[in-house]
C-alpha positions, 0 to 999 in steps of 0.5 A: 429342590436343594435343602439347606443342608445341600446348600451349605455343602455347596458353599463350602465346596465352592469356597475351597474352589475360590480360595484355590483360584484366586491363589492360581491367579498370577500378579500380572497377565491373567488368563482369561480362563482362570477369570472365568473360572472364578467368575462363574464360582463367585457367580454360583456361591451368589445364587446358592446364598439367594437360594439359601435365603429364600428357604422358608426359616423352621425353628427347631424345637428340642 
């Protein structure tokens, strides 16, 4: 099971990964390749927050 901890590092990876992606993505002709690529990081980063938000909330007391 992933914790929250795990799950914000995964995020913050894959938004690096989309950032990089869609900086390679050229203005016309996109290989579909690349698209799929993107597809499946946008994809991932989508279940990871669904997964983040059905993490029980713990309050954390000083």
């Amino acid at each position: 099971m992933n914790t929250a901890a795990d799950i914000e590092k995964r995020l913050a990876k894959l938004d690096v990964l989309i950032k990089e992606t869609k900086a390679r993505l050229p203005a016309h002709s996109v290989k579909p390749g690349i698209m799929m690529e993107l597809m499946a990081y946008e994809d991932e980063y989508d279940a990871l927050l669904a997964q983040k938000a059905a993490l029980p909330f713990r309050l954390i007391r000083p």
